[in-house]
mmCIF file as Biopython writes it, N, C-alpha, C and O atoms, coordinates in Angstrom:
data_model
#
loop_
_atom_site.group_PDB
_atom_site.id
_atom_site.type_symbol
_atom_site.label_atom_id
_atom_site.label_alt_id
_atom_site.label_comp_id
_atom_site.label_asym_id
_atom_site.label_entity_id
_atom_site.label_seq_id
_atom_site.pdbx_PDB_ins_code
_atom_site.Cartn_x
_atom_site.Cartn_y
_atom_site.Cartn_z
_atom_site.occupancy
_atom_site.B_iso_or_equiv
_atom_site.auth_seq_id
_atom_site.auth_asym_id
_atom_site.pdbx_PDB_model_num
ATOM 1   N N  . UNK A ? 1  ? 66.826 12.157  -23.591 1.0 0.0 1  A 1 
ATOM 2   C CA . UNK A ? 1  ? 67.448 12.512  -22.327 1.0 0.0 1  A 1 
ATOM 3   C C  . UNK A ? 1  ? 68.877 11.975  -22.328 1.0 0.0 1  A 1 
ATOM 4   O O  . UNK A ? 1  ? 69.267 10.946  -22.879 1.0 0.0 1  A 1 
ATOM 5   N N  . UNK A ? 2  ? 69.583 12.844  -21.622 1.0 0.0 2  A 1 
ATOM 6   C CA . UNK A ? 2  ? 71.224 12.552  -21.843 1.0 0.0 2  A 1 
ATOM 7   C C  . UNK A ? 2  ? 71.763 12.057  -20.033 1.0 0.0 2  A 1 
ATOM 8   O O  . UNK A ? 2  ? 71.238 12.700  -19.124 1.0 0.0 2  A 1 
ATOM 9   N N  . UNK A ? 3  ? 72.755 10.969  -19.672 1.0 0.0 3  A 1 
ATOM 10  C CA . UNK A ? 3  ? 73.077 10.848  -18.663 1.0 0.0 3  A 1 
ATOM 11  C C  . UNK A ? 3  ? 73.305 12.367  -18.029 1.0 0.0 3  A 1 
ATOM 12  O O  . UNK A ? 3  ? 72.703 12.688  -17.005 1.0 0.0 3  A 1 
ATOM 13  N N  . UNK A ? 4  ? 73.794 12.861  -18.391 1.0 0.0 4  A 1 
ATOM 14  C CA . UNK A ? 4  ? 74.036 14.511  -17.258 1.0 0.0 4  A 1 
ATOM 15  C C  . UNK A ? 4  ? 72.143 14.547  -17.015 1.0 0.0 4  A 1 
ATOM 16  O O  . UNK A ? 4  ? 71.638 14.475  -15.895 1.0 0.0 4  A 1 
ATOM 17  N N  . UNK A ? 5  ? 71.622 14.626  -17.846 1.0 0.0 5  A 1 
ATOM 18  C CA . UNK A ? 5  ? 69.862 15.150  -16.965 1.0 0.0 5  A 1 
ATOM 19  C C  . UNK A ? 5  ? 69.833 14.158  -15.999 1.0 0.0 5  A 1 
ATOM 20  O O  . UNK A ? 5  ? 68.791 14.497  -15.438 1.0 0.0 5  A 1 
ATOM 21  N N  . UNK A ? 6  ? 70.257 13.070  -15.325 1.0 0.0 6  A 1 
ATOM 22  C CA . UNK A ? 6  ? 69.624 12.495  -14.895 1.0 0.0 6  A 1 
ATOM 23  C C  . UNK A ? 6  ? 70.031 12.293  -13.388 1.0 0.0 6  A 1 
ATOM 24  O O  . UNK A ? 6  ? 71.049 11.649  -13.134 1.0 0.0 6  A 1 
ATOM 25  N N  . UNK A ? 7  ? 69.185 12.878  -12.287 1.0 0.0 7  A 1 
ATOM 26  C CA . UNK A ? 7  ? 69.655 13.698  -11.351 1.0 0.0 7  A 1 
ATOM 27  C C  . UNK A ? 7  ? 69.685 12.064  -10.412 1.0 0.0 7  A 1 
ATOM 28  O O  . UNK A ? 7  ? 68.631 11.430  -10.354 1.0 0.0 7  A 1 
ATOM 29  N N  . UNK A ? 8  ? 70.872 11.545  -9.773  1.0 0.0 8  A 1 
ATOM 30  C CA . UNK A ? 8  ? 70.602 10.657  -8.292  1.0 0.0 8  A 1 
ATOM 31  C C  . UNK A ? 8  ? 70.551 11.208  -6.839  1.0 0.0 8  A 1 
ATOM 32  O O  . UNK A ? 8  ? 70.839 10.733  -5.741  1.0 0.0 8  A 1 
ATOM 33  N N  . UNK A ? 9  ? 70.026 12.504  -7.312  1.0 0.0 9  A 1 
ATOM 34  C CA . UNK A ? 9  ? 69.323 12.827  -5.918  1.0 0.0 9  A 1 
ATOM 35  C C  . UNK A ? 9  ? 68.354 12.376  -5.031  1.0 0.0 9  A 1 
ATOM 36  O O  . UNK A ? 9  ? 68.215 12.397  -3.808  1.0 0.0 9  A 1 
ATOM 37  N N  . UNK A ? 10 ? 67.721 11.962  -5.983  1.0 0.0 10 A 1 
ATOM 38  C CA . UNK A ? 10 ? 66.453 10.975  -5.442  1.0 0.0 10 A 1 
ATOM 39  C C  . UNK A ? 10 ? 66.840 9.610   -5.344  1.0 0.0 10 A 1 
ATOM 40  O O  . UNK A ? 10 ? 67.100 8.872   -6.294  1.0 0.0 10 A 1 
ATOM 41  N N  . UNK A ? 11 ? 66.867 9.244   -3.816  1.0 0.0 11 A 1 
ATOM 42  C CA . UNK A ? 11 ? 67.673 7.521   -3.905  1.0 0.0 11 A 1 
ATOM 43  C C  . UNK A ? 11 ? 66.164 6.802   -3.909  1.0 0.0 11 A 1 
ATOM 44  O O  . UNK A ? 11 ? 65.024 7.234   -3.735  1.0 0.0 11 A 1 
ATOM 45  N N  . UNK A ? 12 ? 66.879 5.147   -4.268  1.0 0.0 12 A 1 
ATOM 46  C CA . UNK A ? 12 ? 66.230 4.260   -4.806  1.0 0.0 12 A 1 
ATOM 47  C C  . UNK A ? 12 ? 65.475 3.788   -3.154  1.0 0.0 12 A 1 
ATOM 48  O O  . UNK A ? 12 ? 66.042 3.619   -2.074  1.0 0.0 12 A 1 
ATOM 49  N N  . UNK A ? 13 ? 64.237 3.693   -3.458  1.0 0.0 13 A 1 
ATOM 50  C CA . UNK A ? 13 ? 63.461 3.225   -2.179  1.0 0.0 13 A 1 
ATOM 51  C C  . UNK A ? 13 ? 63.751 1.482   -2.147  1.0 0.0 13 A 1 
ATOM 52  O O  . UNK A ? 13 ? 62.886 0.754   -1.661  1.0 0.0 13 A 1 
ATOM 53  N N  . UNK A ? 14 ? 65.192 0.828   -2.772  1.0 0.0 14 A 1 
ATOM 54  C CA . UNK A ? 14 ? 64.912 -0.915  -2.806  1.0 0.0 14 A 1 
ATOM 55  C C  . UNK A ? 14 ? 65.233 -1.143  -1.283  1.0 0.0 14 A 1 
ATOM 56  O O  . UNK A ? 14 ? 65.503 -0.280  -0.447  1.0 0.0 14 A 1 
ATOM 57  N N  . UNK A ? 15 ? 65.145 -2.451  -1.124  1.0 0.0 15 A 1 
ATOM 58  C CA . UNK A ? 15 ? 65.438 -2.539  0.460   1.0 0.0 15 A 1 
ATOM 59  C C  . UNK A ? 15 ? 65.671 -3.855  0.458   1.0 0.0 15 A 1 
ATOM 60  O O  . UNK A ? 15 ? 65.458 -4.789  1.230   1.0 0.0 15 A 1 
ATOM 61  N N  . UNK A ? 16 ? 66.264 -3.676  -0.818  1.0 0.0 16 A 1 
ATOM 62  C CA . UNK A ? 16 ? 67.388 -5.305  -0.907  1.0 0.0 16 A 1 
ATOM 63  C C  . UNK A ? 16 ? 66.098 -6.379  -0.642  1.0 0.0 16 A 1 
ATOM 64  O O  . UNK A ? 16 ? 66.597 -7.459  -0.956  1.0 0.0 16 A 1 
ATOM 65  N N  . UNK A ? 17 ? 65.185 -6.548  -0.371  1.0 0.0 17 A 1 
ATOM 66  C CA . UNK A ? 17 ? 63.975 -7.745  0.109   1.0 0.0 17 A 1 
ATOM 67  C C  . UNK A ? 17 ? 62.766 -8.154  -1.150  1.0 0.0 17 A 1 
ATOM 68  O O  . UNK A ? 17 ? 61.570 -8.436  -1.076  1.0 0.0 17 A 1 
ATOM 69  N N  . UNK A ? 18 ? 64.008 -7.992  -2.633  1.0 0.0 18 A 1 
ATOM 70  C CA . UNK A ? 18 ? 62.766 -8.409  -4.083  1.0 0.0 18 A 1 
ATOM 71  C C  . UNK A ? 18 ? 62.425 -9.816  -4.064  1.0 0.0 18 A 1 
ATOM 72  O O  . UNK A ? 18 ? 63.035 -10.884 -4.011  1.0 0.0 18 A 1 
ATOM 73  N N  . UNK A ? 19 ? 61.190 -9.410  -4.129  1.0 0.0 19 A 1 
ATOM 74  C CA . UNK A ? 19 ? 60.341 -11.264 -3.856  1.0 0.0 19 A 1 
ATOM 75  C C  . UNK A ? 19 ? 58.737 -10.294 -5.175  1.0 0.0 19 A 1 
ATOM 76  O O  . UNK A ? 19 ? 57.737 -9.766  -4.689  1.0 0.0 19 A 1 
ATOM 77  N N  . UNK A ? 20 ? 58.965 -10.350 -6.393  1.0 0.0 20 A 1 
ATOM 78  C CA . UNK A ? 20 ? 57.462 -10.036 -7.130  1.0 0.0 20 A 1 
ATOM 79  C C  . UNK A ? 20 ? 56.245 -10.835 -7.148  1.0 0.0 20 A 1 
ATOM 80  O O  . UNK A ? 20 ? 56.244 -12.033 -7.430  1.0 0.0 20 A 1 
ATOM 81  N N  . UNK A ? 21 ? 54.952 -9.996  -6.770  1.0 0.0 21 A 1 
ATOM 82  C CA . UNK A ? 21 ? 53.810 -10.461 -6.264  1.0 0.0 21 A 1 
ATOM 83  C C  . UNK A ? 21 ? 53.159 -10.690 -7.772  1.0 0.0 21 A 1 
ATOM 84  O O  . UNK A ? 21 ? 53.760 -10.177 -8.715  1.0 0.0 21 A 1 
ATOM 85  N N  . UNK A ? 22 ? 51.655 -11.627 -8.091  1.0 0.0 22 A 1 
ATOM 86  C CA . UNK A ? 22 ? 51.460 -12.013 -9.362  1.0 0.0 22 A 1 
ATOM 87  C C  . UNK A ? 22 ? 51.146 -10.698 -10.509 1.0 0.0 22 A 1 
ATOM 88  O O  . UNK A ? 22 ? 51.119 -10.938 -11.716 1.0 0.0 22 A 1 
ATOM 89  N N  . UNK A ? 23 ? 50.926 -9.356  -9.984  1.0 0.0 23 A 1 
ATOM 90  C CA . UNK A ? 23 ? 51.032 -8.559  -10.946 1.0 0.0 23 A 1 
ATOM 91  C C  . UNK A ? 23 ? 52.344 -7.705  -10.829 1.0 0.0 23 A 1 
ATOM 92  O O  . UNK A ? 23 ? 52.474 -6.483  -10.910 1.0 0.0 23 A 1 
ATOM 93  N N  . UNK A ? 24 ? 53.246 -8.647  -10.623 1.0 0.0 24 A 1 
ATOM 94  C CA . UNK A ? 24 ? 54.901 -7.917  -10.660 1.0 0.0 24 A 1 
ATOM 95  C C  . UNK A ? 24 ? 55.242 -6.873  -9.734  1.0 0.0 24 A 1 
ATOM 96  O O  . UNK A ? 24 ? 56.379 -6.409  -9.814  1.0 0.0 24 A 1 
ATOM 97  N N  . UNK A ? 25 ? 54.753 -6.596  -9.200  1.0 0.0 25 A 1 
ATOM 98  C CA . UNK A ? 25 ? 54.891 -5.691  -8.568  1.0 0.0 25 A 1 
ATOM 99  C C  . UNK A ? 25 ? 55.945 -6.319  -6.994  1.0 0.0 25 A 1 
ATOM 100 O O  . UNK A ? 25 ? 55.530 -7.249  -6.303  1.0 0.0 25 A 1 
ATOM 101 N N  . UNK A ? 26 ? 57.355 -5.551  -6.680  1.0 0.0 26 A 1 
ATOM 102 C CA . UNK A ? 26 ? 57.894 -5.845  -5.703  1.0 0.0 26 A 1 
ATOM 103 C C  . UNK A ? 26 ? 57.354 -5.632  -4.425  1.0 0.0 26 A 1 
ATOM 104 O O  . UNK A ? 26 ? 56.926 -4.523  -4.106  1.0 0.0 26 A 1 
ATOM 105 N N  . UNK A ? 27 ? 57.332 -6.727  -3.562  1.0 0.0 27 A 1 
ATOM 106 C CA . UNK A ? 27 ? 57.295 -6.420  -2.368  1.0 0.0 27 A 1 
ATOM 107 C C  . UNK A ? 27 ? 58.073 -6.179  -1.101  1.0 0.0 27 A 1 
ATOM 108 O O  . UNK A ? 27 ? 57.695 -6.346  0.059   1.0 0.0 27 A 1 
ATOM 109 N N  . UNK A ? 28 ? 59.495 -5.659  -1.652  1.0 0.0 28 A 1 
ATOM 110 C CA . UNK A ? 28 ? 60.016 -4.554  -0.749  1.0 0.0 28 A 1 
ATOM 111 C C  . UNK A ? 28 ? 59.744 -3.855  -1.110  1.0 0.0 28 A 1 
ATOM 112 O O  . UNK A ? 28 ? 58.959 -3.306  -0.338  1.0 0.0 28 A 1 
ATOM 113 N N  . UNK A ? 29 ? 59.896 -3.172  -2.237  1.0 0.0 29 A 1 
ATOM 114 C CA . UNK A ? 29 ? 59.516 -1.279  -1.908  1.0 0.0 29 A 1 
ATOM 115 C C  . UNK A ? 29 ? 59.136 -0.977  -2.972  1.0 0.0 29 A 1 
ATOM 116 O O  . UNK A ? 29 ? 59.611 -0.009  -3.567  1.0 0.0 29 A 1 
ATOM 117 N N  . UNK A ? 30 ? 57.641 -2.172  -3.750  1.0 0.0 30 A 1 
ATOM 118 C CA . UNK A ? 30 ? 56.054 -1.864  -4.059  1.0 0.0 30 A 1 
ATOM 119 C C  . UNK A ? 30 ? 56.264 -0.553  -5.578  1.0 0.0 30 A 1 
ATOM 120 O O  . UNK A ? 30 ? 55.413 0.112   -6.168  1.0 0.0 30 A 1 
ATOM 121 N N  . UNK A ? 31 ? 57.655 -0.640  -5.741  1.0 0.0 31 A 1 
ATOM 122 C CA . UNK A ? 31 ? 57.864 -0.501  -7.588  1.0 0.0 31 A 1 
ATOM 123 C C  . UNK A ? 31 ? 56.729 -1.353  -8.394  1.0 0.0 31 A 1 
ATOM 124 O O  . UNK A ? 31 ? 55.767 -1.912  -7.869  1.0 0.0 31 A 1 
ATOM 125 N N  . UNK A ? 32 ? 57.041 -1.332  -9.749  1.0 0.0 32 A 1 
ATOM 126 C CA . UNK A ? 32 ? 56.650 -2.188  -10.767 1.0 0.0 32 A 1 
ATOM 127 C C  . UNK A ? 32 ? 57.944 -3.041  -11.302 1.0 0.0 32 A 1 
ATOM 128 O O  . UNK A ? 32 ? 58.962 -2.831  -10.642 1.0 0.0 32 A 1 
ATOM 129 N N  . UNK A ? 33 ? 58.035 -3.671  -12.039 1.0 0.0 33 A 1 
ATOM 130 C CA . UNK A ? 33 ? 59.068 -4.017  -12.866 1.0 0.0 33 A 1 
ATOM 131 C C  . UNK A ? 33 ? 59.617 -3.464  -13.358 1.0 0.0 33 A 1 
ATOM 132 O O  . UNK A ? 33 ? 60.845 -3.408  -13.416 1.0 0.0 33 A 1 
ATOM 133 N N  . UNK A ? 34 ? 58.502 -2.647  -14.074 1.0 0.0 34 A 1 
ATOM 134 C CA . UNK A ? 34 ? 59.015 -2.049  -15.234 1.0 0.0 34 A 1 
ATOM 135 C C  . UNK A ? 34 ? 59.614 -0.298  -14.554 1.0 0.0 34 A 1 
ATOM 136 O O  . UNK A ? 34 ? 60.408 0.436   -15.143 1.0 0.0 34 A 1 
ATOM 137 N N  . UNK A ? 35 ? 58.909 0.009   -13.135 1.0 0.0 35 A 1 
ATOM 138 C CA . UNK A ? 35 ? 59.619 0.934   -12.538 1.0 0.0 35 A 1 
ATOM 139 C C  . UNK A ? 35 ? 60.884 0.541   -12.173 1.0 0.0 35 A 1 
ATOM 140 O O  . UNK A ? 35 ? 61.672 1.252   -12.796 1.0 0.0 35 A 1 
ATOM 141 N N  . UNK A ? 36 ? 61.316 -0.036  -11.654 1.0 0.0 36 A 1 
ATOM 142 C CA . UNK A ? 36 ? 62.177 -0.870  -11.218 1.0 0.0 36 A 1 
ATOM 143 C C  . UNK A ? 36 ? 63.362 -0.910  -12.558 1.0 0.0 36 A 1 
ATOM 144 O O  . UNK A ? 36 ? 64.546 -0.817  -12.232 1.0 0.0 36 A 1 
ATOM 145 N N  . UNK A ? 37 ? 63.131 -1.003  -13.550 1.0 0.0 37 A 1 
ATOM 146 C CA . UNK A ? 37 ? 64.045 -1.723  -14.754 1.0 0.0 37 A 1 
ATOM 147 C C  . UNK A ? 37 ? 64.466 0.353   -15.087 1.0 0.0 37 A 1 
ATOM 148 O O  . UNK A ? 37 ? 65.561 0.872   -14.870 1.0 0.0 37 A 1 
ATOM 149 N N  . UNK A ? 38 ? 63.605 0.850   -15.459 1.0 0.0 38 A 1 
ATOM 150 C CA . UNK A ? 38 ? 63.605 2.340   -15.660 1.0 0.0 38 A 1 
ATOM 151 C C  . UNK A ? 38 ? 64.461 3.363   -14.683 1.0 0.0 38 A 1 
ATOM 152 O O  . UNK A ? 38 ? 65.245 4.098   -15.282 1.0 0.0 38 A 1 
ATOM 153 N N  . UNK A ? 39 ? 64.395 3.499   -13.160 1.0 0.0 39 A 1 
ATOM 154 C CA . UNK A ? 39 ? 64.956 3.745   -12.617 1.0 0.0 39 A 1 
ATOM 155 C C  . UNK A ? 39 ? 66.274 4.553   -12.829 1.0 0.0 39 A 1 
ATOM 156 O O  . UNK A ? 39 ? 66.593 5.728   -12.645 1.0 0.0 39 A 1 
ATOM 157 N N  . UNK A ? 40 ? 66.816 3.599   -13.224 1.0 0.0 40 A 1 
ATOM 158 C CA . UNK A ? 40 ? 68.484 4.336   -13.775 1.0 0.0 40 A 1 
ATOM 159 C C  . UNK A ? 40 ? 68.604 5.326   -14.633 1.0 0.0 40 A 1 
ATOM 160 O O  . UNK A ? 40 ? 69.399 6.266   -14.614 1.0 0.0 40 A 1 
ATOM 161 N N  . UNK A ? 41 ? 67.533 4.991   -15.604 1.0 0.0 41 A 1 
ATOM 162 C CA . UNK A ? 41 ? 67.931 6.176   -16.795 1.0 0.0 41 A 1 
ATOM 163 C C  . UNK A ? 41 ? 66.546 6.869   -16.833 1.0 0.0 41 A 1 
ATOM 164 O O  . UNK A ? 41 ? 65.851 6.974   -17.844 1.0 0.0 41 A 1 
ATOM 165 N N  . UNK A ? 42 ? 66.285 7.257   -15.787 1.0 0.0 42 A 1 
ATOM 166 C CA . UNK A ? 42 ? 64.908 8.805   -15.496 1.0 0.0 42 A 1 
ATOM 167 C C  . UNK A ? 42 ? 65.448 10.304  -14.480 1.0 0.0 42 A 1 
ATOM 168 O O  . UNK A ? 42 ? 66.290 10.544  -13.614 1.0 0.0 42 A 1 
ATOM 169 N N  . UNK A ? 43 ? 64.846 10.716  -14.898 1.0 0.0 43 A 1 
ATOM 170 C CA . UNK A ? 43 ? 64.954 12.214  -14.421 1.0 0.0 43 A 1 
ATOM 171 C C  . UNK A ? 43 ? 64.336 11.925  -13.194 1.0 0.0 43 A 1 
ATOM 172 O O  . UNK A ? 43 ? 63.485 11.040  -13.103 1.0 0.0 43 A 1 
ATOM 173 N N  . UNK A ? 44 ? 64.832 12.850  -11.913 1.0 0.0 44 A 1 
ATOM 174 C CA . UNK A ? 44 ? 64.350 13.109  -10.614 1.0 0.0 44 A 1 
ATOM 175 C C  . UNK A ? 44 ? 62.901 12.878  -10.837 1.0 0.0 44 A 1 
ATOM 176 O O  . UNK A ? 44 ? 62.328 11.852  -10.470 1.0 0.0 44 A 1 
ATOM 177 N N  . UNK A ? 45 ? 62.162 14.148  -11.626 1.0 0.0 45 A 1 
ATOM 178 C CA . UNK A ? 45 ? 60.658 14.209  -11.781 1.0 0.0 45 A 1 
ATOM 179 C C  . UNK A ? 45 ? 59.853 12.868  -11.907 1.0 0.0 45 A 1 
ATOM 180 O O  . UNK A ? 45 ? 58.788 12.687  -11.318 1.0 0.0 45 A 1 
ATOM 181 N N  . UNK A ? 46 ? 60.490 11.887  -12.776 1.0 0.0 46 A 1 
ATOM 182 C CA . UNK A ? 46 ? 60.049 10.658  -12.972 1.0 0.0 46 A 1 
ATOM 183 C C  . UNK A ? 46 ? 60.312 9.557   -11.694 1.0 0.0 46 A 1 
ATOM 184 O O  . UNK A ? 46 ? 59.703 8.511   -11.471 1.0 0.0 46 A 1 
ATOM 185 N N  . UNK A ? 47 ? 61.462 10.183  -10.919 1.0 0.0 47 A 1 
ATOM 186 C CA . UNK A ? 47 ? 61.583 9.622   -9.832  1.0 0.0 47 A 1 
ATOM 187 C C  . UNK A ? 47 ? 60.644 9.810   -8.752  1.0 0.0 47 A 1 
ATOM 188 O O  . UNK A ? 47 ? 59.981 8.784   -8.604  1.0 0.0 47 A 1 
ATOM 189 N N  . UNK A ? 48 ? 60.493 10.253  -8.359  1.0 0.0 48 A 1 
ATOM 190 C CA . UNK A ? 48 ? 59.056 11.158  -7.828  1.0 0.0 48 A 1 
ATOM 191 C C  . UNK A ? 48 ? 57.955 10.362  -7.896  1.0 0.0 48 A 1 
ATOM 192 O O  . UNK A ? 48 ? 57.385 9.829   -6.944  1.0 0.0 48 A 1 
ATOM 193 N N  . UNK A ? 49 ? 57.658 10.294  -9.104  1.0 0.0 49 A 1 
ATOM 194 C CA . UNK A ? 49 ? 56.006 10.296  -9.283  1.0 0.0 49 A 1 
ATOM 195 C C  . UNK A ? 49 ? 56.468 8.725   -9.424  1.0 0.0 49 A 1 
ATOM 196 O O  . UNK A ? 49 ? 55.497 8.039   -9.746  1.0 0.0 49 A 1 
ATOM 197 N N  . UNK A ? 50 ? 57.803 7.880   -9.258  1.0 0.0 50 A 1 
ATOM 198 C CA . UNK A ? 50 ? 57.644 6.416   -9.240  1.0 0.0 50 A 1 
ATOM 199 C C  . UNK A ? 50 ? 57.389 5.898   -7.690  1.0 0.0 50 A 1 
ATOM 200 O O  . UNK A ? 50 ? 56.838 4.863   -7.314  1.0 0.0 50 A 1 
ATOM 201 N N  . UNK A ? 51 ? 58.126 7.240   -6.725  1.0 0.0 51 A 1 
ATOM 202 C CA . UNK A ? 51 ? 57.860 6.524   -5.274  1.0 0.0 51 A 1 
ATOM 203 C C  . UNK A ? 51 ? 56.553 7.222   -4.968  1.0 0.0 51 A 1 
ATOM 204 O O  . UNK A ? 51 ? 55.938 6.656   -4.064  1.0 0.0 51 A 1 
ATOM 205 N N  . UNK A ? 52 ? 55.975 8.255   -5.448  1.0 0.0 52 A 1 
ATOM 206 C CA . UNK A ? 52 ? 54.982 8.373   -5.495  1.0 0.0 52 A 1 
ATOM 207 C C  . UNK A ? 52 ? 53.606 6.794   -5.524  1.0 0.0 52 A 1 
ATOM 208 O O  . UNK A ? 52 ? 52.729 6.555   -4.694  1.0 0.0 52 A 1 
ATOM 209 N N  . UNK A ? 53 ? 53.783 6.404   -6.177  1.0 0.0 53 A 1 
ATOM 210 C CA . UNK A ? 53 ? 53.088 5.276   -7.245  1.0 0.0 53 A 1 
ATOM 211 C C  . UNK A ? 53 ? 53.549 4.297   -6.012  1.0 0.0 53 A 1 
ATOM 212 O O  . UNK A ? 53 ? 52.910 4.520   -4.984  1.0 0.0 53 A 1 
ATOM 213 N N  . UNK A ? 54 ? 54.337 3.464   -5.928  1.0 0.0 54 A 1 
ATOM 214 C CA . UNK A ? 54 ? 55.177 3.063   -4.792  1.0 0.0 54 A 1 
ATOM 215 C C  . UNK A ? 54 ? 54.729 2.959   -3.760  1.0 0.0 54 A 1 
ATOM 216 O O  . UNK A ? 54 ? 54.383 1.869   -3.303  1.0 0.0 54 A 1 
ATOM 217 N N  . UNK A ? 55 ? 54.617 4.120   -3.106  1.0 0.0 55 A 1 
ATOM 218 C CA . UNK A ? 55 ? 53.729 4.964   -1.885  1.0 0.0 55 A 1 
ATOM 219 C C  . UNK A ? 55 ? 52.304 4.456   -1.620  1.0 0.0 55 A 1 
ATOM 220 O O  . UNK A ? 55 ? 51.950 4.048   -0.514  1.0 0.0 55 A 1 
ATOM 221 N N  . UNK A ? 56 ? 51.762 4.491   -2.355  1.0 0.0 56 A 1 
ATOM 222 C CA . UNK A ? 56 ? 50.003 4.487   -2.889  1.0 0.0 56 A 1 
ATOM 223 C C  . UNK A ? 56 ? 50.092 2.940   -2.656  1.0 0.0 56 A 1 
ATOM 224 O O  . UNK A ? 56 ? 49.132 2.516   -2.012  1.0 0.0 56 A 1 
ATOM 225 N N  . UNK A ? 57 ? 51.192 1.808   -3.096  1.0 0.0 57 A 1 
ATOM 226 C CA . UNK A ? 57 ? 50.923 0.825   -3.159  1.0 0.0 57 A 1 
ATOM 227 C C  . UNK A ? 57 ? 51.354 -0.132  -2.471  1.0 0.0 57 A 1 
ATOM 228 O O  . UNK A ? 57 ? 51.297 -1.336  -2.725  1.0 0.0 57 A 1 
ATOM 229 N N  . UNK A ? 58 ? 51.841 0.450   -1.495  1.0 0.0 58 A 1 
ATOM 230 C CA . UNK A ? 58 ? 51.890 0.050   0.485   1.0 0.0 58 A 1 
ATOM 231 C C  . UNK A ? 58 ? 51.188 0.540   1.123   1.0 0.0 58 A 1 
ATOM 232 O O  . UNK A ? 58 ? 50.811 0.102   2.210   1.0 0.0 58 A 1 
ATOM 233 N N  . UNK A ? 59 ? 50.937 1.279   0.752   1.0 0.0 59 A 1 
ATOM 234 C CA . UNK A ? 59 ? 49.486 1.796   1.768   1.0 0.0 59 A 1 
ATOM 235 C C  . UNK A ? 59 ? 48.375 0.579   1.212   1.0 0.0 59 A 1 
ATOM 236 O O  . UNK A ? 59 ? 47.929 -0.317  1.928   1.0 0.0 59 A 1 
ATOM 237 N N  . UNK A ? 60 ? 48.138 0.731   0.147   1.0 0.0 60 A 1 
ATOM 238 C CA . UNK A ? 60 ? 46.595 -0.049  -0.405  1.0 0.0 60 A 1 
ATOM 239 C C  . UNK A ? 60 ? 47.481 -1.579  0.596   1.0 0.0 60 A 1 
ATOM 240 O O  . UNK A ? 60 ? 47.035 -1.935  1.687   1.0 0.0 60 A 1 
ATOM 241 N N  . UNK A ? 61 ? 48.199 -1.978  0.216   1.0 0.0 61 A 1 
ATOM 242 C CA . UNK A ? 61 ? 48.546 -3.350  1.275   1.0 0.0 61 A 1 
ATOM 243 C C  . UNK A ? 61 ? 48.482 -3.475  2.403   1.0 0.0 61 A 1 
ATOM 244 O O  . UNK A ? 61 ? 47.899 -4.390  2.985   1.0 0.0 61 A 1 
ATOM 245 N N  . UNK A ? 62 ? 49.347 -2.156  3.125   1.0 0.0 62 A 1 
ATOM 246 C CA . UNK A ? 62 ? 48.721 -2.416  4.076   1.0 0.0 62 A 1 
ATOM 247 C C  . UNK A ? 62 ? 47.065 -2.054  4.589   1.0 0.0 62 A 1 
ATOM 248 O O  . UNK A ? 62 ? 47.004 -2.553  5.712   1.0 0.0 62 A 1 
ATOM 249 N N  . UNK A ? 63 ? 46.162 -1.627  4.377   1.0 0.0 63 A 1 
ATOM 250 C CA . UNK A ? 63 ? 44.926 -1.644  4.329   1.0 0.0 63 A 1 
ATOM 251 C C  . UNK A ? 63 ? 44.608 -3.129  4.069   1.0 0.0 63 A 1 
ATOM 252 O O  . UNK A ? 63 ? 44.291 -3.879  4.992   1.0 0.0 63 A 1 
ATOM 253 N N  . UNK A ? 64 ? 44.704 -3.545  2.750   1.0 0.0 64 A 1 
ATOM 254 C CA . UNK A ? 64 ? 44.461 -4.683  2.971   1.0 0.0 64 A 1 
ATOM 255 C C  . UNK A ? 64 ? 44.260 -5.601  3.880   1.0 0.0 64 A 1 
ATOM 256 O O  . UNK A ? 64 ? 43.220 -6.011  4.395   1.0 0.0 64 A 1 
ATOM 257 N N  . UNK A ? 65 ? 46.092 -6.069  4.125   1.0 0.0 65 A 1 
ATOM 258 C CA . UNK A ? 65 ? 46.408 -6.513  5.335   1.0 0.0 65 A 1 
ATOM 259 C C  . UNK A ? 65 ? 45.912 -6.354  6.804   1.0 0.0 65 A 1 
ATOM 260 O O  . UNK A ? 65 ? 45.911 -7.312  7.577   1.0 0.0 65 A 1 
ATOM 261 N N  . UNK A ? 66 ? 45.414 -4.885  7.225   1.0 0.0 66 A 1 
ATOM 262 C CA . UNK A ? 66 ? 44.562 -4.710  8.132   1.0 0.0 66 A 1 
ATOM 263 C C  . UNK A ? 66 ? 43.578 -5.268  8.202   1.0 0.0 66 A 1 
ATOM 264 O O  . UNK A ? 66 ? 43.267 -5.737  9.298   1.0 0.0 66 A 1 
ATOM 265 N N  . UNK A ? 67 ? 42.593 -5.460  6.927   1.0 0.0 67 A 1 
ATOM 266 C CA . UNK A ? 67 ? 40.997 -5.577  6.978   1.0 0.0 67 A 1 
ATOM 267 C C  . UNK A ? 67 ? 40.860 -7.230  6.900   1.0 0.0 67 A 1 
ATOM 268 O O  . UNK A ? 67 ? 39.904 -7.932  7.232   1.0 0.0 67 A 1 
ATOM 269 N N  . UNK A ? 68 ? 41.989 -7.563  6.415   1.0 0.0 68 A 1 
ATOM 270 C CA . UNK A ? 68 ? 42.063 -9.247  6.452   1.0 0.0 68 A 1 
ATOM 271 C C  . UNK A ? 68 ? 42.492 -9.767  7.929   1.0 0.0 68 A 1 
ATOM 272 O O  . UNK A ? 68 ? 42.217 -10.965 7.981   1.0 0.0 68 A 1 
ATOM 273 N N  . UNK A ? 69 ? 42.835 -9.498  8.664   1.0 0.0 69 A 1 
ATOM 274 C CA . UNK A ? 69 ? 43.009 -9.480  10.058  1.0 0.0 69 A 1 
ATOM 275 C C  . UNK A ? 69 ? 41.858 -9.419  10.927  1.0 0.0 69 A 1 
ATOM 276 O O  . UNK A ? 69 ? 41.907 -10.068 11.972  1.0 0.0 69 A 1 
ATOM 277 N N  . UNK A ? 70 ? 40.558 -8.562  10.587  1.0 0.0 70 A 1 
ATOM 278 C CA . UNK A ? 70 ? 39.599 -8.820  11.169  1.0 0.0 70 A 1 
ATOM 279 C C  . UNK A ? 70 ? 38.587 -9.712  11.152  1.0 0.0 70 A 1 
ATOM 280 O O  . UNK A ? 70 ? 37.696 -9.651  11.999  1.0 0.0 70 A 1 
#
């Protein structure tokens, strides 16, 4: 893949608030590391399916977080 493929249409979900939980994973905006490190040099599509991934893994927290509350 060449910098021209690599579309920044898709902005970065960070939210400036990186604090990594014990399986690395950020808890502002629930990347991986290694999503996180990749980022820059991926195609939209890969962008996607990272806030995708992302997505899935604020939700499972907050669930968590809900059920530990009761």
């Amino acid at each position: 893949m060449q910098m021209r493929d690599i579309d920044s249409t898709v902005q970065s979900p960070c939210v400036r608030n990186c604090c990594l939980d014990d399986d690395l994973i950020c808890l502002g905006c629930f990347r991986s590391i290694e999503e996180i490190k990749e980022w820059g040099l991926v195609d939209s599509h890969r962008r996607r399916t990272i806030l995708l991934n992302a997505q899935r893994r604020r939700e499972a927290d907050q669930m968590r977080r809900e059920a530990l509350k009761r």
